[in-house]
C-alpha positions in Angstrom: 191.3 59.2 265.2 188.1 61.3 266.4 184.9 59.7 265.2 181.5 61.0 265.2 178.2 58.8 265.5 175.3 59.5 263.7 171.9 58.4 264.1 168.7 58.9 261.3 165.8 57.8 262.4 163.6 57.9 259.1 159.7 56.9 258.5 161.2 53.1 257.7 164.1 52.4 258.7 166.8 53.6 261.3 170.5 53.8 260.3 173.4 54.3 262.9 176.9 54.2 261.7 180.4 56.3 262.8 181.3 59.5 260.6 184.8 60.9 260.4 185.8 64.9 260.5 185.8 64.6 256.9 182.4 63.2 256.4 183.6 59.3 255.4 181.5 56.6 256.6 183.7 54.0 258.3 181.0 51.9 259.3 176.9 51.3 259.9 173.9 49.1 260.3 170.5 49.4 259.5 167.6 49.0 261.6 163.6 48.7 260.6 161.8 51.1 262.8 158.2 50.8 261.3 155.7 53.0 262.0 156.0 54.7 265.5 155.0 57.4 268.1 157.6 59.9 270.0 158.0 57.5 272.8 158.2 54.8 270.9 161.2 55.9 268.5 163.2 56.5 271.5 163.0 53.7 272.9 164.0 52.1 269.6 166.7 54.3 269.0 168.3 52.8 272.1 167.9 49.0 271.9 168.9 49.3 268.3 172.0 51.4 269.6 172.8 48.7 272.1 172.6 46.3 269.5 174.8 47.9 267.4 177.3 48.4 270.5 177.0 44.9 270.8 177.6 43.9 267.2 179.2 46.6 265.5 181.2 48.3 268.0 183.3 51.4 267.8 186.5 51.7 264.9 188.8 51.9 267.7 187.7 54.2 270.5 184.4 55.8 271.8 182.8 58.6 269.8 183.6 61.8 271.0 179.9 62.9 270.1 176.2 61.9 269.2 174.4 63.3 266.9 170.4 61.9 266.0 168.5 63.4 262.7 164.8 63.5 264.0 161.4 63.4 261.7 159.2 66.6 263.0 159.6 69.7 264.8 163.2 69.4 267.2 165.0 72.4 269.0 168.6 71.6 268.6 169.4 74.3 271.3 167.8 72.6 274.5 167.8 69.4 272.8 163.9 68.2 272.6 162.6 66.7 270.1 159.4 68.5 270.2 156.8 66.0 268.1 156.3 64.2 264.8 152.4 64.9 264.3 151.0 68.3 264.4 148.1 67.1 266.5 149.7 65.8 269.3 153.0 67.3 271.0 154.9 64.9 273.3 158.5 67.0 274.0 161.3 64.4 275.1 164.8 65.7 276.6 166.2 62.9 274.2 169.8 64.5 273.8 170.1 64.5 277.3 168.5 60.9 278.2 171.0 59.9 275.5 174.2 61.6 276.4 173.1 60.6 280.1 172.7 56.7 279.3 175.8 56.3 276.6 178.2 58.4 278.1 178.9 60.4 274.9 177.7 64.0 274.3 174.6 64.3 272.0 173.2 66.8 269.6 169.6 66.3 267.9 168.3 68.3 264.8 165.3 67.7 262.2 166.6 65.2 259.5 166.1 67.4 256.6 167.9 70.0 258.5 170.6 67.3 259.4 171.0 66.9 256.0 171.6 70.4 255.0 174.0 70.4 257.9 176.0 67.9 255.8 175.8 69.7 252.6 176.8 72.7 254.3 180.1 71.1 255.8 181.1 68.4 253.6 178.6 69.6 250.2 178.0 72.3 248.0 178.4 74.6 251.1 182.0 74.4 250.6 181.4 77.3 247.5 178.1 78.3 248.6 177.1 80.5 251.8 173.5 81.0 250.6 171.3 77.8 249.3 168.3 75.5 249.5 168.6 72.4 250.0 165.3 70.9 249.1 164.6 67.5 250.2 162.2 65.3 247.6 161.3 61.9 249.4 158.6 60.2 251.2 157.5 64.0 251.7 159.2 67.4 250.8 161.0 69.9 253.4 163.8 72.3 252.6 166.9 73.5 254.4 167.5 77.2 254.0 171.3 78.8 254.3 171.8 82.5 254.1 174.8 83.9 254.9 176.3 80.7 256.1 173.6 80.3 259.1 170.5 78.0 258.6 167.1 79.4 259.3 165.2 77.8 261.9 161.9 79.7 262.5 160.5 80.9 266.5 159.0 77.5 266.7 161.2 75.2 264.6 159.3 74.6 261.8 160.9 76.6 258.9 161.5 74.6 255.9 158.2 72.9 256.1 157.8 74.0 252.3 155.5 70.8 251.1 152.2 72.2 252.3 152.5 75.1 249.7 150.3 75.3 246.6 152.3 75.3 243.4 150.2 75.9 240.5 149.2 72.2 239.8 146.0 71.7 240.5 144.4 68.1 240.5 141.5 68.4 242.8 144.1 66.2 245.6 143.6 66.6 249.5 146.9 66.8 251.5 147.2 65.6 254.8 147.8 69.3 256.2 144.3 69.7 255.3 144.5 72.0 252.1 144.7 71.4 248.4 147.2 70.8 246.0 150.3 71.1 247.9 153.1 70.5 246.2 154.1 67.3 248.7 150.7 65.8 248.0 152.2 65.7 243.5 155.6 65.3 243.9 156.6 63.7 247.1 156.6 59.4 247.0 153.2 59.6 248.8 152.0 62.8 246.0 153.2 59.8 242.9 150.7 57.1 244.7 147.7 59.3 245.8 148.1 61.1 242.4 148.1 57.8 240.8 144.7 56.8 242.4 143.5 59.5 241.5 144.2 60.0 237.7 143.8 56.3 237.4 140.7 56.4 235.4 141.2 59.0 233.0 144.7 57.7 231.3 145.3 54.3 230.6 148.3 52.6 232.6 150.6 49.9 233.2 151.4 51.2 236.0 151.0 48.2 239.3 148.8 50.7 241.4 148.8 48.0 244.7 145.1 47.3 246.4 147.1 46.4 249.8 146.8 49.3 252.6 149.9 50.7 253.1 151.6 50.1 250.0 152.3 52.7 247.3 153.3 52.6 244.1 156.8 52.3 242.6 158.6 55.5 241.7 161.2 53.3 239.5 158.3 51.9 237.8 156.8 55.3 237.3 159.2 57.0 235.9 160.4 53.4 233.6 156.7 53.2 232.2 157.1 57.5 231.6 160.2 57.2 229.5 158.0 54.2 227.4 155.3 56.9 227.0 152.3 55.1 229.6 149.9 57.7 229.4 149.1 57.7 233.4 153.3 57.8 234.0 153.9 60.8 231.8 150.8 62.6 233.4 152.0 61.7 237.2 156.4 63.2 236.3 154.8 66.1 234.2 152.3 67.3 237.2 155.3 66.8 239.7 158.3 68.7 237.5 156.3 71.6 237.2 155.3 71.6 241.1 158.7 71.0 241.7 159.8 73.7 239.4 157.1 76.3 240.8 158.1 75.5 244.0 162.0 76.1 243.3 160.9 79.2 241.4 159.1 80.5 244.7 161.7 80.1 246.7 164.7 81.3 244.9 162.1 84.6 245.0 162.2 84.5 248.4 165.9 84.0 250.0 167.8 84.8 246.7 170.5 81.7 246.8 173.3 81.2 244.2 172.9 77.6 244.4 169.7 75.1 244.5 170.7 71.7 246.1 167.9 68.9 245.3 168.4 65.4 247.3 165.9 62.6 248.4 164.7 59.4 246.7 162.5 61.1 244.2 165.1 62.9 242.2 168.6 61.1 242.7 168.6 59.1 239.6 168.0 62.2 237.4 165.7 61.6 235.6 162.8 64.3 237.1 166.1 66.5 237.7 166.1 67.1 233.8 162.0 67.5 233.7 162.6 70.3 236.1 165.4 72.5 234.6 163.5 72.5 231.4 160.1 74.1 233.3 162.7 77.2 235.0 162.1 80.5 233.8 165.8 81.9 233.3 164.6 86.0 234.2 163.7 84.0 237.8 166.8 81.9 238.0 169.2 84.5 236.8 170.9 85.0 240.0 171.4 81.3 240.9 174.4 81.1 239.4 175.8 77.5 240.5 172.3 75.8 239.3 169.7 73.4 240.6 172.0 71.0 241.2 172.0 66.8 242.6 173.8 66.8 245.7 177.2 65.0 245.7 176.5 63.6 248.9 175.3 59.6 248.8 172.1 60.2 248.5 171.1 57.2 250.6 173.5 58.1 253.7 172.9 62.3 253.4 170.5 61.3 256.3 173.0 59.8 258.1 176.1 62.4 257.5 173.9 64.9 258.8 174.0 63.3 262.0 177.6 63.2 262.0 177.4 67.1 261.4 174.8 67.5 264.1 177.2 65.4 266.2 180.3 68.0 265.1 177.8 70.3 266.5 178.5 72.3 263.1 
């Protein structure tokens, strides 16, 4: 039997596991990967791959391809994953040094755009030749599909649909630099800066933690909302209606039949219901297969996508 292996690397953590043709997971590990730098990702990309070699091993012979799902700008063509921060570009030949050291060839792509690679083969692309998939997490990027081919951009960076303003506005700075973008409401780091923010103006149960680097819960958010805490129900109402501007916008834009929502933030449901009640039917007439949840696992879309990426699909 052909098997594929895939590769996330994600903010956190670092899964590796073998995909088949028909998108089943036969086996995988998990890997912390902390915060890190271009250079240092791949090098833990590879000891954690010679771990799992070591431990894990192949189902029964060696993958006939690679495929890695990469945070930042990557061009899958030449294989170089181009950077992870805006302000500093460090280009690395990582397919190559990969397919060069392991012996197996090796494909690299953009997570989120891994992961619409996997909705497109083994997801809603199987009725669909023109969707979004928009990816809610940590942050907020889309994958775009018309007419079966996923757009890319002249420099990679399509789909980079957090840093647009939404209609919500709270007075909160973004990263990027601008205010009010619809990753800095509705992403998992939007819920926590949100939350400092608002903090004082709505009284809260909500466990808002003092330690740097930690951010608040979004199971707790949205468990304290459905009780009626006054700060919870302000954070999931200011995010549904970004994330409901935002789908708005783009189904404007490329015209798709079907919306495809995945990431942390929305998998449960729960914000998935906020959101179809803020969607004006005149502007979603045309999407005729919904905003849907993708049937993907949620938690291993990331790591299908590699398998697609290492289908080369």
């Amino acid at each position: 039997m052909e098997t594929y292996l895939g590769l996330d690397l994600g903010g956190t953590k670092l899964l590796i596991g073998e995909v088949d043709s028909h998108g089943n997971i036969l086996r995988y590990k998990k890997y912390d990967s902390g915060y890190f730098n271009q250079q240092a990702a791949s090098e833990i990309i590879k000891s954690s791959l010679d771990d799992y070699i070591r431990t894990v091993g192949w189902c029964d012979q060696k993958p006939v391809g690679m495929g890695v799902g990469l945070i930042g700008r990557v061009d899958p063509n030449q294989g170089i994953w181009l950077q992870i921060d805006p302000s500093r570009t460090q280009p690395i030949a990582l397919a190559k040094e990969l397919s060069d050291i392991y012996g197996i060839p090796c494909h690299i792509d953009n997570d989120v755009k891994s992961a619409t690679r996997a909705e497109r083969v083994w997801g809603f692309g199987q009725i669909s030749k023109n969707f979004i998939y928009i990816n809610v997490g940590t942050g907020i990027a889309v994958g775009t599909v018309i007419n079966g081919r996923q757009i890319r951009g002249s420099h990679f960076n399509a789909g980079e649909v957090g840093h647009v303003r939404v209609g919500v506005n709270l007075g909160i700075k973004c990263g990027c630099g601008r205010m009010d973008c619809v990753e800095a409401i509705a992403a998992g780091i939007g819920f926590d800066n949100c939350a400092r923010l608002l903090r004082n103006r709505y009284e809260t149960n909500l466990h808002i933690p003092a330690e740097k680097g930690e951010r608040v819960l979004i199971s707790e958010v949205f468990a304290l909302s459905q009780k009626g805490d006054p700060l919870c129900v302000a954070l999931v109402e200011n995010a549904s209606e970004a994330l409901a501007n935002l789908i708005m916008n783009l189904v404007r834009v490329t015209d798709p039949d079907t919306v495809v929502l995945g990431g942390g933030i929305v998998f449960d449901g729960y914000i998935h219901e906020k959101i179809l009640e803020k969607l004006h039917p005149t502007t979603m007439r045309f999407v005729t297969n919904g905003v849907v949840i993708t049937k993907l696992n949620p938690g291993f879309i990331g790591l299908l996508g590699a398998g697609a990426v290492a289908m080369n699909m």
